[in-house]
C-alpha positions in Angstrom: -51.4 -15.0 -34.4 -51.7 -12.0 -32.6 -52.3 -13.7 -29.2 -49.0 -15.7 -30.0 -47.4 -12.8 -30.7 -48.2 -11.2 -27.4 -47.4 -13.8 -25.3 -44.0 -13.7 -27.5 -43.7 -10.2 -26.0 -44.4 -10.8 -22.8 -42.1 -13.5 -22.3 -39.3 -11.4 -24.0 -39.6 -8.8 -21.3 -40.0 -11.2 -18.5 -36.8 -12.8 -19.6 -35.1 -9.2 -19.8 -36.6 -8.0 -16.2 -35.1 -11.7 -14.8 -31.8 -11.3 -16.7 -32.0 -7.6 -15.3 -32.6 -8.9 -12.0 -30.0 -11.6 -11.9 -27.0 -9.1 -13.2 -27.9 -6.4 -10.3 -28.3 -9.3 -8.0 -24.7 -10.6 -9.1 -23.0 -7.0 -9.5 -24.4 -6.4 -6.2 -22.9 -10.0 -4.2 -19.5 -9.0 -6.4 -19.3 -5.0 -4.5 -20.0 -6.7 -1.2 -17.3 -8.8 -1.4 -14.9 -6.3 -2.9 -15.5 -4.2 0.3 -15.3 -7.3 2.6 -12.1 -8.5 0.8 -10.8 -4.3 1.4 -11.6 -4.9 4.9 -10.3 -7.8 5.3 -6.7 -6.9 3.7 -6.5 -4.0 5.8 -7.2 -6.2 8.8 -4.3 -8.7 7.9 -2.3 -5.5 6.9 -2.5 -4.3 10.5 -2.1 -7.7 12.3 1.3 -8.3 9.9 2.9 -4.6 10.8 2.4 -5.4 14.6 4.2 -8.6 14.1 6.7 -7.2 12.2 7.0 -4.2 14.9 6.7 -6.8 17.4 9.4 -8.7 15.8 12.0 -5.8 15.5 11.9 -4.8 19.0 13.0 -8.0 20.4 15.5 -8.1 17.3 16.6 -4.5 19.1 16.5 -5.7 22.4 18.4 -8.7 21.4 21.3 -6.5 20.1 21.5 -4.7 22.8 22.1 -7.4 24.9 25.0 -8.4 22.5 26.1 -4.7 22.7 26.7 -4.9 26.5 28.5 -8.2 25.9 30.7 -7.1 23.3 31.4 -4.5 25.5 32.4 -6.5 28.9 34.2 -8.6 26.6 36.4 -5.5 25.5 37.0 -4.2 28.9 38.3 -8.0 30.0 40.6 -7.6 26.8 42.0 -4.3 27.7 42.1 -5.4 31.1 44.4 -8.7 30.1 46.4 -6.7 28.3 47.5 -4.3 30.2 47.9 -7.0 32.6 50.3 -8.9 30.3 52.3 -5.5 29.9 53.1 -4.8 33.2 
């Protein structure tokens, strides 16, 4: 009986040094991914503001453009009317 009992025991805290085992191997796996999921957001954080910078210059440049038409346009208009005045 004692014999059984002992390898009882020594089963019991093999199972608990594997089930110790296992958890640190799994919280271990989970903080490398946390930090490689961090790293990764900031990566597509930085790629999506240069777009978006990117994207707001040629919006700006685009204006611009418009701005300098809107005014040529203008001058014509003044230009036809005091045309049609005199």
């Amino acid at each position: 009986m004692e014999a059984e009992k002992s390898i009882w025991e020594e089963n019991i805290e093999l199972w608990e040094k594997w089930s110790n085992d296992c958890q640190g191997t799994m919280f271990k796996a989970m903080e490398t991914a946390l930090q490689q999921s961090s790293s990764f957001r900031a990566e597509i954080d930085k790629a999506t503001n240069a777009a978006i910078s990117t994207q707001v210059g040629v919006a700006l440049a685009a204006i611009k453009v418009l701005e300098c038409q809107i005014e040529g346009l203008t001058t014509q208009v003044e230009e036809l009317k005091a045309l049609q005045r005199n």
